[in-house]
C-alpha positions as CSV (number, residue, x, y, z in Angstrom):
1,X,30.5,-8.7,-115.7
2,X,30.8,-9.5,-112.0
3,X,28.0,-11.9,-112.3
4,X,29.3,-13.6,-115.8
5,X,32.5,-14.5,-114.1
6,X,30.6,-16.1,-110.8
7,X,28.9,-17.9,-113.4
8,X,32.1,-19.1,-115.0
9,X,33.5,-19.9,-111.5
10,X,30.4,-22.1,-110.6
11,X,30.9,-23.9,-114.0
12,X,34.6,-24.5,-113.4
13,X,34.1,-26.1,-110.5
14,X,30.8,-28.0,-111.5
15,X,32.6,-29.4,-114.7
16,X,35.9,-30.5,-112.4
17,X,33.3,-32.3,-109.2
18,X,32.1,-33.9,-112.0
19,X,35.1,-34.9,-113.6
20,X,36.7,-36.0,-110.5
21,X,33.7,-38.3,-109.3
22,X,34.7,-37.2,-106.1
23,X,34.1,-34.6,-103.3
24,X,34.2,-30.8,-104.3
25,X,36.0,-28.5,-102.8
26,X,37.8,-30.7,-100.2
27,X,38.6,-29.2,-97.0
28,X,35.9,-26.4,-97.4
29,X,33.7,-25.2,-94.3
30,X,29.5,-26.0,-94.9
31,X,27.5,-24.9,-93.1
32,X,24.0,-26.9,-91.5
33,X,22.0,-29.3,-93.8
34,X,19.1,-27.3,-95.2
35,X,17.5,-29.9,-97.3
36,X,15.2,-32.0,-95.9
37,X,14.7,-35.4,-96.0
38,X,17.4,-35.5,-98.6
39,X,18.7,-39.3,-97.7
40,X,14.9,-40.1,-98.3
41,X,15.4,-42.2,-94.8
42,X,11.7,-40.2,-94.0
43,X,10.5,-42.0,-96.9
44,X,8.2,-40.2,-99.3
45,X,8.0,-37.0,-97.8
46,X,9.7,-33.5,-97.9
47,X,9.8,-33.0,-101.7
48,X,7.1,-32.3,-104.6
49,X,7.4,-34.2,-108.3
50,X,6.0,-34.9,-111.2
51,X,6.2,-38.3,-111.4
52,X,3.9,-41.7,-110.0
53,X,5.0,-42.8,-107.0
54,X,4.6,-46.7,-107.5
55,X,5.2,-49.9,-105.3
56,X,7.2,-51.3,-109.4
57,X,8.6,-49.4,-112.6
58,X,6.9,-47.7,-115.2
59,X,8.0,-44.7,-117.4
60,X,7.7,-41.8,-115.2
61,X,7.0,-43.5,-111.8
62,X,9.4,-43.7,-109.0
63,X,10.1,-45.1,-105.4
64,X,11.9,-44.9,-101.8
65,X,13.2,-48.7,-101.4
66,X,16.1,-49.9,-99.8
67,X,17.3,-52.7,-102.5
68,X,16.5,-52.1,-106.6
69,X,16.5,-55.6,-107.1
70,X,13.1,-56.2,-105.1
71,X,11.6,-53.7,-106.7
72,X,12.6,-54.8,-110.6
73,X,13.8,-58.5,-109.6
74,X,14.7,-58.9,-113.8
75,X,16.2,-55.8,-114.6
76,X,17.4,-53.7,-111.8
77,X,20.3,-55.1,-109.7
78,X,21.4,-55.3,-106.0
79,X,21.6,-51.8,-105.9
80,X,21.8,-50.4,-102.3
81,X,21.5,-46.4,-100.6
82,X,24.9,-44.4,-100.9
83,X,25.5,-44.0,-97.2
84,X,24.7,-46.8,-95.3
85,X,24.0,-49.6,-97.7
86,X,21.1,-50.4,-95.4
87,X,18.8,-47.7,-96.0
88,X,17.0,-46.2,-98.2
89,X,16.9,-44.0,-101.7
90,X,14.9,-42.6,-104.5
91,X,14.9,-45.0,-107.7
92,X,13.4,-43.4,-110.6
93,X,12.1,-45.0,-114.5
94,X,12.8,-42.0,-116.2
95,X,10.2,-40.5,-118.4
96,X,10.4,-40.8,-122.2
97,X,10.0,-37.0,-121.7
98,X,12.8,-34.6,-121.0
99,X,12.5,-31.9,-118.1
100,X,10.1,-33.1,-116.3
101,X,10.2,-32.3,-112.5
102,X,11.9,-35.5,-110.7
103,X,12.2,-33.6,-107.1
104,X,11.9,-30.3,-106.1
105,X,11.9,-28.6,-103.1
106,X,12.3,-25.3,-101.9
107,X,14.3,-23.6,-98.9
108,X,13.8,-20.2,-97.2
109,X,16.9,-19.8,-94.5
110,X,18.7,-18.6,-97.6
111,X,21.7,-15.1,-97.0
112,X,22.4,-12.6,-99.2
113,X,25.3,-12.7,-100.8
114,X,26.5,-16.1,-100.1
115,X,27.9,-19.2,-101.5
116,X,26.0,-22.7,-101.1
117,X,27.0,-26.1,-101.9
118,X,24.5,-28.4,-104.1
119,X,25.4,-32.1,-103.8
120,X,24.0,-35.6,-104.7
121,X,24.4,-39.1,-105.6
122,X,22.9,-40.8,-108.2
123,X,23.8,-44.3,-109.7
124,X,22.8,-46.3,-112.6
125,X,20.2,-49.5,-111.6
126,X,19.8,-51.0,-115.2
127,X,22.0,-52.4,-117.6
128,X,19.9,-50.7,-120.7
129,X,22.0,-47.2,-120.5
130,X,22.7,-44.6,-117.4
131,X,20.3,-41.9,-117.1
132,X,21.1,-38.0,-117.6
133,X,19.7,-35.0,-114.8
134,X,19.5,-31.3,-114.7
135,X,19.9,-29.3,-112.0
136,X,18.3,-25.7,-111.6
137,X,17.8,-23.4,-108.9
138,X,14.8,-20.6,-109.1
139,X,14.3,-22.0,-112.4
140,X,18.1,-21.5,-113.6
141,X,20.1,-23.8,-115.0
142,X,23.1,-24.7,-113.2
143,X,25.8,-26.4,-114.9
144,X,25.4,-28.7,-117.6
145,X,23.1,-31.9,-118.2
146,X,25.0,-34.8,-115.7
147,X,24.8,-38.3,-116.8
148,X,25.1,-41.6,-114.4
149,X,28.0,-43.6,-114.3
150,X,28.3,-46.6,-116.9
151,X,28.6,-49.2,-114.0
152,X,25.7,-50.3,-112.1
153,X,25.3,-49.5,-108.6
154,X,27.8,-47.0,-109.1
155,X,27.1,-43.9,-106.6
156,X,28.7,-40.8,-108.5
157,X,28.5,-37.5,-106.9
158,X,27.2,-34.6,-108.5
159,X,28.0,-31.2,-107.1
160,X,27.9,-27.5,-107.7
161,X,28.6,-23.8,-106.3
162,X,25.6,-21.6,-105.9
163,X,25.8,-17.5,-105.1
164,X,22.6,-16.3,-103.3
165,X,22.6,-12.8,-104.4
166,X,19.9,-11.3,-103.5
167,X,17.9,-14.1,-103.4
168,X,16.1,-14.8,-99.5
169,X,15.3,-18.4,-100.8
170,X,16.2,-21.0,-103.7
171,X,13.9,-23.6,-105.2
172,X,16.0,-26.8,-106.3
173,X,15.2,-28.5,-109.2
174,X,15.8,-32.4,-110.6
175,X,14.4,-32.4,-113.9
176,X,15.1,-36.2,-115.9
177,X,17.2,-34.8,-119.7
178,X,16.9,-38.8,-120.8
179,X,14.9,-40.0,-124.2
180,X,13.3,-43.0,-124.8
181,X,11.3,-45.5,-123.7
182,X,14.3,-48.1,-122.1
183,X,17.2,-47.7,-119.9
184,X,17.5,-44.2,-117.6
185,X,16.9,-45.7,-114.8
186,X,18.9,-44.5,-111.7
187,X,18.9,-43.8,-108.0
188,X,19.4,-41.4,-106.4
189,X,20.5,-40.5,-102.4
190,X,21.9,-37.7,-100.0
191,X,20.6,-34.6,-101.8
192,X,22.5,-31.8,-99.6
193,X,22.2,-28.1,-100.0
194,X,24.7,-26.1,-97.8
195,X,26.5,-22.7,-96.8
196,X,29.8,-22.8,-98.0
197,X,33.0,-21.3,-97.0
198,X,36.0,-21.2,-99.0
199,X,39.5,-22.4,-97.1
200,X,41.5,-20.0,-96.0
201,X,45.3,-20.0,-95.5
202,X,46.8,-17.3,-92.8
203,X,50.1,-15.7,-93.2
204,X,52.0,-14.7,-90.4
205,X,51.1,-11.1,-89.4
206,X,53.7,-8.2,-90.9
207,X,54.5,-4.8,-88.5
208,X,55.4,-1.6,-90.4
209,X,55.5,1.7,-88.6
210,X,53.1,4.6,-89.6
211,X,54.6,6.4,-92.5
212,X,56.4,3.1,-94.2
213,X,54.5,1.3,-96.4
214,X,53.8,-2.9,-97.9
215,X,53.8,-4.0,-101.3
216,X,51.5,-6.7,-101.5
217,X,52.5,-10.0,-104.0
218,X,49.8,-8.5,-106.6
219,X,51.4,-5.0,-106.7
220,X,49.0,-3.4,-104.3
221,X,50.8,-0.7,-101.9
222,X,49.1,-0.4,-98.2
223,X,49.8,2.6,-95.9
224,X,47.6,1.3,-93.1
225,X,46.6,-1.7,-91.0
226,X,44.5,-4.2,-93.0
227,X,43.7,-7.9,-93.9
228,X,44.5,-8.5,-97.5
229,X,42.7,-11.4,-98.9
230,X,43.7,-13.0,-102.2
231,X,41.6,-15.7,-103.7
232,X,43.2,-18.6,-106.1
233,X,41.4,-21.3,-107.4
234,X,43.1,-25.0,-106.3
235,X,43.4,-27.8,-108.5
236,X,39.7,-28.2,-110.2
237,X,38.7,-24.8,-109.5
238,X,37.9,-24.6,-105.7
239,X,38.4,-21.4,-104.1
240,X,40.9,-21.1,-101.6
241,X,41.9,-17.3,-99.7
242,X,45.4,-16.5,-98.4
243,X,44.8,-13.4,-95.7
244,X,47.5,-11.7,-95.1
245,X,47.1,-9.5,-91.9
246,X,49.4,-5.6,-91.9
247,X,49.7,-3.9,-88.7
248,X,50.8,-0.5,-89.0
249,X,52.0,0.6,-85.8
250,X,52.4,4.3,-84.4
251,X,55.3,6.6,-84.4
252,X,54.4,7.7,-81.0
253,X,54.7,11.9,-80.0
254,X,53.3,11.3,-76.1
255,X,53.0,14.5,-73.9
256,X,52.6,14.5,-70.5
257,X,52.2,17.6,-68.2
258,X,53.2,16.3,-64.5
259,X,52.1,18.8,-61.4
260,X,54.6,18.1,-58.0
261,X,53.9,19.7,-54.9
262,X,56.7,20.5,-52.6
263,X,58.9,18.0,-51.8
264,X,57.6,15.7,-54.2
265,X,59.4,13.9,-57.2
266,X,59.2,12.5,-60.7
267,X,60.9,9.3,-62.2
268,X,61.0,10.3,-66.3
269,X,61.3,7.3,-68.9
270,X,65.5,6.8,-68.8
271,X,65.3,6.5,-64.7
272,X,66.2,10.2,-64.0
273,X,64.9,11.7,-61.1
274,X,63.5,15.5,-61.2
275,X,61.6,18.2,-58.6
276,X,62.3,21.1,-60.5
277,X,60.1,23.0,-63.2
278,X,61.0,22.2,-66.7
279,X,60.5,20.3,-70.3
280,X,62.3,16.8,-70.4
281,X,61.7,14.6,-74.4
282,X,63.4,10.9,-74.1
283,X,63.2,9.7,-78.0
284,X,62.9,5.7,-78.1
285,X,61.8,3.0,-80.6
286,X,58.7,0.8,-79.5
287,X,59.4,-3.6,-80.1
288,X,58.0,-2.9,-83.8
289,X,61.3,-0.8,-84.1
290,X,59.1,2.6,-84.7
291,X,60.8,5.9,-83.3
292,X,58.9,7.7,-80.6
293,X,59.0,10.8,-78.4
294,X,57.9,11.6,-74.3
295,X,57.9,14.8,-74.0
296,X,57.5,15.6,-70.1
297,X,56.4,19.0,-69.0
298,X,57.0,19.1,-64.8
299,X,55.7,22.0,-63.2
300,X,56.8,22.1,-59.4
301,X,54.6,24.7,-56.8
302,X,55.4,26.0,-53.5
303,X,54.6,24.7,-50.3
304,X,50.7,25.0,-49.7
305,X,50.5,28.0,-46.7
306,X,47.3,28.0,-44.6
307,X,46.1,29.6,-41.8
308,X,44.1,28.6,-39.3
309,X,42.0,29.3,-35.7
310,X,39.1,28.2,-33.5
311,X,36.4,28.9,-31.0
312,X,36.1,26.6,-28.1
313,X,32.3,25.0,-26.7
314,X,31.2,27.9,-24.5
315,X,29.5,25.1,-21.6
316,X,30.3,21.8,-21.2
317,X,28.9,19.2,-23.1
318,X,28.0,22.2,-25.9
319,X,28.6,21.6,-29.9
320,X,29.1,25.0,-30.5
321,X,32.7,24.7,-31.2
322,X,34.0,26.0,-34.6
323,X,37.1,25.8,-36.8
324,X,38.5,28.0,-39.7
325,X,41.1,27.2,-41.8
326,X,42.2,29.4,-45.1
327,X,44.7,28.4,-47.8
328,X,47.4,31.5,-48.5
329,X,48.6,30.8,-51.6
330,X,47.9,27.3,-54.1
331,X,45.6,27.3,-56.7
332,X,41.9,27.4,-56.9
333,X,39.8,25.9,-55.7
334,X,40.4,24.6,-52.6
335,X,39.0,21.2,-51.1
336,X,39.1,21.8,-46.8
337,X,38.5,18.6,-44.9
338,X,38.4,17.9,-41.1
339,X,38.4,14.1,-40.3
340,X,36.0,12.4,-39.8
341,X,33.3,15.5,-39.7
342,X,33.3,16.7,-43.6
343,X,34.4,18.6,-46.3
344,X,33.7,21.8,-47.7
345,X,34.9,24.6,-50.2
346,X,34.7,27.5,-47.5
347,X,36.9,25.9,-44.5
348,X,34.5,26.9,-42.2
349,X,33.1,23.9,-39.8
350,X,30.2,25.2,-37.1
351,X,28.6,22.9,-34.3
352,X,31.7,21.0,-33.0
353,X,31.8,19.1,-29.8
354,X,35.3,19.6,-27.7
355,X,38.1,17.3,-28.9
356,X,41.3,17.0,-31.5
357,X,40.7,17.4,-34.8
358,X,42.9,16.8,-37.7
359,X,42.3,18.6,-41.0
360,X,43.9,18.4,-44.7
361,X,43.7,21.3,-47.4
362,X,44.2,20.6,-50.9
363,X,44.3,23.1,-53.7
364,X,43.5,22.4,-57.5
365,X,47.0,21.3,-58.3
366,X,46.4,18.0,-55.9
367,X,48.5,19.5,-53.0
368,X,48.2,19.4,-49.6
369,X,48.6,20.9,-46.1
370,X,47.8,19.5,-42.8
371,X,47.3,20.1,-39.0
372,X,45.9,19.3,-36.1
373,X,43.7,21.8,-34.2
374,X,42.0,21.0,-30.1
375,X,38.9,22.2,-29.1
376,X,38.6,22.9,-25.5
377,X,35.5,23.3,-23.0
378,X,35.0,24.5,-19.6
379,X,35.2,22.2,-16.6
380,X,31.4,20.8,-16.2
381,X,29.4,22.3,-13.0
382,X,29.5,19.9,-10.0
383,X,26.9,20.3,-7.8
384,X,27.2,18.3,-4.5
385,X,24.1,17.7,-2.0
386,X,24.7,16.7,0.9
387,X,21.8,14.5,0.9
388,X,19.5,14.2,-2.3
389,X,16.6,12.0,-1.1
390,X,15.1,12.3,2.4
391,X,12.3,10.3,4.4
392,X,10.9,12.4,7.0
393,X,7.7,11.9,9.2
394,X,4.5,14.4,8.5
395,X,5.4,17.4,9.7
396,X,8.8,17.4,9.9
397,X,11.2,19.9,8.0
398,X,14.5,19.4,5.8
399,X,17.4,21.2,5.4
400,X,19.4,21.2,2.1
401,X,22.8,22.3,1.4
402,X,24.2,22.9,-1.9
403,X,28.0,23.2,-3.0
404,X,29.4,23.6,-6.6
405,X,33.0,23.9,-8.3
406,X,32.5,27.4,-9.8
407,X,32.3,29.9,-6.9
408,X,29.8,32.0,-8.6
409,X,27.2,30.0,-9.0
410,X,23.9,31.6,-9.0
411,X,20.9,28.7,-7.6
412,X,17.3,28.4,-8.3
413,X,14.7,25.7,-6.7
414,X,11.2,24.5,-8.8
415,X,8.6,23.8,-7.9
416,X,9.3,26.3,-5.0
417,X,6.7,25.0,-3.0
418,X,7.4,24.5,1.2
419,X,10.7,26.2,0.8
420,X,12.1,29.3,2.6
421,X,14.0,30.3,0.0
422,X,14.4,29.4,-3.5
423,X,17.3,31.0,-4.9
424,X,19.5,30.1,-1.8
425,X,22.2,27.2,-1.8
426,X,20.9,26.7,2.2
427,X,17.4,26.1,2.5
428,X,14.7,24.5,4.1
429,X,11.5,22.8,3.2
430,X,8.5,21.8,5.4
431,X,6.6,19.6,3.0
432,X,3.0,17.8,3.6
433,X,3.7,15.6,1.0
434,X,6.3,13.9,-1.0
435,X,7.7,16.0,-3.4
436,X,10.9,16.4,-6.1
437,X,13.1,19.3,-6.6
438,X,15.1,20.4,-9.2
439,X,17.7,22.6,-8.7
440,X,19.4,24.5,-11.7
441,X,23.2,25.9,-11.2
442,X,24.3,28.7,-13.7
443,X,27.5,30.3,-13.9
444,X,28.8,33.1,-16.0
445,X,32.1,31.6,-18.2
446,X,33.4,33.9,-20.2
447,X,30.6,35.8,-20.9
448,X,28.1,32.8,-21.4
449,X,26.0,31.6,-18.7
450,X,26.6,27.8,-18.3
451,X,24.1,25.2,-16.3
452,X,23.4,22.6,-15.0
453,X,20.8,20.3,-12.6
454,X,20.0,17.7,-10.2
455,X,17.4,16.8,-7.8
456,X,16.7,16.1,-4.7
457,X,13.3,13.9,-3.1
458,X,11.7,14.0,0.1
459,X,9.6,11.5,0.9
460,X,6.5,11.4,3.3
461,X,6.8,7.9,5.3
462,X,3.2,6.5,5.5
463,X,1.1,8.0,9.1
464,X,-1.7,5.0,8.4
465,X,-0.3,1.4,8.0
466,X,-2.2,-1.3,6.8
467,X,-1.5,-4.7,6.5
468,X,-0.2,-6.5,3.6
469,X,-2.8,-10.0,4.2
470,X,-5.2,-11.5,6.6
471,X,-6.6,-14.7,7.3
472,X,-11.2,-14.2,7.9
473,X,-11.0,-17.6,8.7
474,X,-12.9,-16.9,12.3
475,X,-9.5,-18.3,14.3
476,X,-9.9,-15.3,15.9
477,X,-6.3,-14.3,14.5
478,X,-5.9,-11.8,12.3
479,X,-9.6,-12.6,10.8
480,X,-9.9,-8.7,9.7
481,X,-8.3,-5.9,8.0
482,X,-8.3,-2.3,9.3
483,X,-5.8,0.3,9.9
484,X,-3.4,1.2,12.4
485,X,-1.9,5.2,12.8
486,X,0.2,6.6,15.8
487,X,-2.3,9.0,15.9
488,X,-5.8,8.2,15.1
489,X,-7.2,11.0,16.4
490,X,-5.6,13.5,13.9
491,X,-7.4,11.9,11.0
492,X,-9.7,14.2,10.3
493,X,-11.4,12.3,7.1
494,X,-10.9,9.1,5.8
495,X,-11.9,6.9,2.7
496,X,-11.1,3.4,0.9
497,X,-11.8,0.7,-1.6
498,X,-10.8,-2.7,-2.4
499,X,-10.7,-4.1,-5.5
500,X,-10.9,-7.5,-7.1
501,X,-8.6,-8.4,-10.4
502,X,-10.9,-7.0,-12.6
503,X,-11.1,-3.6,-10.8
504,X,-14.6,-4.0,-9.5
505,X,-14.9,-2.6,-6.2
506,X,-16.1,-4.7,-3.3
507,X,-15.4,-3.0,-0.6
508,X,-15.7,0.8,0.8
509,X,-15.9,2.7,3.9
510,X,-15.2,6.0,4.8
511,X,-15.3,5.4,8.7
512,X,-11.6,5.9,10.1
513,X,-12.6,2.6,12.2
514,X,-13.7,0.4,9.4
515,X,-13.5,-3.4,9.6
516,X,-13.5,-5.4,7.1
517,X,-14.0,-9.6,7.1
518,X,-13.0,-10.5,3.7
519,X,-16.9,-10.7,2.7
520,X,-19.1,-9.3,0.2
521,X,-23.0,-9.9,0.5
522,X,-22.0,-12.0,3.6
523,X,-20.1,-14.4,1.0
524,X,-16.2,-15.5,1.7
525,X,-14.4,-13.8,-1.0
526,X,-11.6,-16.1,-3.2
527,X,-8.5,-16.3,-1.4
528,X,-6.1,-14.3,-3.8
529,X,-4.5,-10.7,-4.0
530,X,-6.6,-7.5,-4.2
531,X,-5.6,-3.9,-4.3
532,X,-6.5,-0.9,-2.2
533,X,-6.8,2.8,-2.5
534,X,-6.6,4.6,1.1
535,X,-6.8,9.1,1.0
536,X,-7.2,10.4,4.2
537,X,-7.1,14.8,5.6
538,X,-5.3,15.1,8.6
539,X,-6.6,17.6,10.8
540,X,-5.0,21.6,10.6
541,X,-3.8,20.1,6.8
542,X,-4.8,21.3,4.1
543,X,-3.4,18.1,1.9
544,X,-5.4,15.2,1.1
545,X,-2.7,12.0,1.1
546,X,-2.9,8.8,-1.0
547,X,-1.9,5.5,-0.2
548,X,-2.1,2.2,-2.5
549,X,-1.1,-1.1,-2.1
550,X,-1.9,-4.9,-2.2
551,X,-3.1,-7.0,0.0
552,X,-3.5,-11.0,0.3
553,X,-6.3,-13.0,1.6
554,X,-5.3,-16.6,2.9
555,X,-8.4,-18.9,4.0
């Protein structure tokens, strides 16, 4: 039934486009131009037929020219295309034979379900009688047989309503419904095949609240929001819709449940202030004029009780610190945070430096408590040396004195080497070489043993000097290099080598007189810089000492 009344439909409007010689369905939306080629501007291309194509008329032959009139100079007149009047068309000498295939040409981009516009222009090019088409689509007939218009030259448009269905494609069809051997002969131009989509008309948008109802012009009753759409047919048969949009707005029932903490407070929806536990309902009607309901639930707790303590760093400059805080009452669970270190569930922090820390404890109802909590550490051990780094002469002895700011401060020397005592705060060392001594202080602070170090040098000042450059250029100044002592005759053994840039030696001697001219192999060496490596025993030492240095040679 459905489909017999879209058929009726498409006739309606077919019979009235045709009637009216004019567009159909003005003011309708279409969609892109499927039809290819359809102005025949391409020339003779884009379509299949069962005709001759033919430079001149002949029953069944037909042409793309831009003039009838130089095509059939006797019969035909003047006739131009339908757009332009300067390009071209199809002319056709209708076959004696009805329903044969004119032009046909198929399209695929078709969509289910939808309406497409059929259009085209066809005139009359002879003065022996208009011809008369058929239109099909997938081999179905689609309206009734169209004849041209009586005048010549006369572009009448032709046009039609098609509904896809299921169909993915269509397959238009111009078949020639004409008898007889004279006249029929037309033209025909703009073939156009498009989507098509009715007008629509929009009323303005009706509000009811949830429980009313709308009684729409056709007797239909709606209870929720919709768009109504009501098709009429405009003069001729065109569809046209007429959407009428229905809100249906809520009645609202809203609920709120709002948690304060102590001294905390709640504006409600008429501007009253509350901090007290209780149910509050303001009733009110929304812009659409719909009655409504808050209903506030306000549940006020306590003030959030905590408790809190600490340990302090056992030694200066420790991190063993620790803080633990405990909420008292509240609801779990509880979020304990100490600025800027972290957060955690247990309120216990471990590892904290000295300082003031602020924390903040918040239960499962959002509130909070806050405080502020020091750390403190001992003073730091001072130690004080009277003098930390010594030069001294081979031989000689040192005496070191130690002072700190905790009067129980136990001492202890490393290496313990040369000293006569090395858990003493007043010693003395008797070194045969440079050494370094590091000197731990540890006091007992409530009951943790606290430290701290420093150290003190001794150094050995040189007993052989050597100089820092020579000139072996025979002036009989300073021409060699050799070592000076203030007392040569302690030297018990003696040894050293110079070497060049690249770490080669070229020169060794282990005589405690050794001269050296700045040769090797009886050959000047480059003026430049060299290094040396000098160990010598003094005599009752047991120490072997090393010196190193640079030396230059000028030339």
């Amino acid at each position: 039934m459905q489909n017999a009344i879209r058929t009726i439909f498409v006739l309606l409007i077919f019979v009235y486009c045709i009637n009216m010689n004019a567009q159909c369905c003005p003011g309708s939306t279409l969609g892109t131009e499927l039809v290819v080629n359809g102005d025949f501007s391409k020339g003779n291309i884009g379509f299949n037929t069962s005709y001759e194509y033919a430079p001149t008329p002949g029953l069944g032959r037909y042409g793309i020219t831009d003039d009838a009139h130089s095509v059939h100079p006797v019969f035909w007149s003047h006739c131009k295309d339908h757009s332009t009047g300067s390009d071209s068309f199809l002319w056709v000498d209708l076959s004696g034979s009805s329903s044969v295939n004119i032009w046909t040409q198929k399209l695929t981009q078709i969509s289910h379900n939808s309406y497409y516009m059929f259009s085209c222009w066809v005139n009359n090019l002879g003065d022996e009688g208009p011809g008369t088409l058929q239109f099909s689509i997938n081999g179905k007939l689609m309206g009734f047989p169209l004849k041209a218009s009586e005048t010549l030259c006369y572009w009448k448009k032709f046009c039609f309503l098609w509904y896809s269905g299921n169909n993915t494609s269509a397959t238009i069809t111009i078949t020639n419904q004409s008898s007889g051997g004279s006249g029929n002969d037309c033209g025909i131009d703009d073939i156009s095949f498009r989507k098509y989509e009715p007008v629509t008309y929009y009323k303005p948008i009706i509000h009811i609240c949830d429980g009313d109802s709308f009684i729409f012009p056709n007797g239909k009753k709606a209870f929720a929001t919709v768009t109504y759409y009501d098709t009429f047919k405009r003069m001729g048969g065109c569809d046209s819709i007429v959407a009428t949009r229905l809100i249906v707005h809520p009645n609202y029932n809203l609920k709120y449940s709002i948690s304060l903490c102590a001294g905390e407070t709640y504006t409600l929806p008429d501007g009253k202030i509350v901090n007290t536990t209780g149910d509050y309902f303001h009733k009110f009607k929304t812009r659409f004029g719909c009655d409504s309901l808050i209903a506030t639930k306000i549940v006020a707790h306590e003030k959030l009780l905590h408790s809190s303590s600490h340990l302090d760093v056992t030694c200066y400059g420790y991190n063993d610190g620790s803080i633990k805080l405990q909420s008292l009452n509240g609801a779990t669970p509880f979020l304990y945070e100490i600025i800027g270190v972290g957060k955690n569930s247990t309120g216990e922090f471990l590892n904290l430096k000295n300082g003031e820390f602020s924390y903040l404890i918040k239960d499962a109802n959002g509130c909070l408590a806050d405080g502020v909590i020091v750390i403190k550490q001992p003073d730091e051990i001072r130690i004080s040396v009277y003098q930390s780094d010594f030069t001294i002469d081979v031989g000689s002895e040192v005496r070191f004195q130690l002072n700190s700011n905790y009067k129980n401060t136990k001492w202890h020397w490393s290496p313990n080497f040369y000293l006569n005592c090395d858990s003493c705060s007043d010693i003395i060392s008797l070194p045969d070489s440079s050494i370094v001594y590091s000197v731990l202080a540890t006091v007992p602070i409530e009951n943790n043993w606290c430290k701290n170090d420093t150290n003190v040098k001794i150094r050995i000042k040189p007993f052989i000097y050597l100089p820092n450059a020579f000139t072996p250029n025979k002036d009989l100044l300073n021409d060699m290099f050799c070592i000076s002592a203030t007392n040569i005759e302690s030297i018990e053994t003696l040894g050293i080598q110079i070497l060049d840039s690249w770490g080669q030696i070229i020169f060794e001697s282990n005589d405690v007189g050794f001269l050296w001219d700045g040769t090797v192999m009886n050959k000047m060496v480059p003026q430049g810089v060299y290094a040396y490596s000098l160990h010598y025993k003094l005599k009752n030492k047991s120490d072997t000492y090393l010196q190193r240095g640079t030396l230059t040679i000028l030339n």
